[in-house]
Residue, then its C-alpha position, 0 to 999 in steps of 0.5 A: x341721553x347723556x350722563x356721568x359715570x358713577x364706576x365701572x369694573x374693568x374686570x366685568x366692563x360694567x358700572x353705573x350713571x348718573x343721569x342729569x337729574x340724580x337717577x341712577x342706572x346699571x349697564x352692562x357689558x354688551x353696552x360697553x362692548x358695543x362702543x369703542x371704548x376701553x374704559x371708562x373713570x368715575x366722572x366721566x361724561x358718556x352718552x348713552x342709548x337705551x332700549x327697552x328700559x336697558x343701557x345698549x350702547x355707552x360711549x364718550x360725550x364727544x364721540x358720536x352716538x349710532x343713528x344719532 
């Protein structure tokens, strides 16, 4: 799934997404600290992986997405 970032705290390594359709989701710190990330910036495609229901990995629309 893919989205745009709408922030992140570096300071907690969390924020929000837009999703395509305007939705907007949370995800935390263990969803960023999972990818290879160091920070993200408002604007931002990401690709994202959920499960139930919760954001569990967060990364660049370019960088490929686990078991994907």
């Amino acid at each position: 799934m893919q989205a745009t970032v709408r922030s992140f705290d570096e300071t907690t390594r969390s924020g929000t997404v837009f999703l395509d359709d305007g939705t907007v989701l949370e995800f935390g710190a263990p969803a960023f600290d999972a990818g290879p990330l160091r920070l993200l910036r408002t604007g931002q495609r990401v690709n994202l992986v959920s499960a139930g229901g919760r954001i569990t990995y967060i990364t660049l629309s370019t960088f490929p997405v686990p078991d994907a």
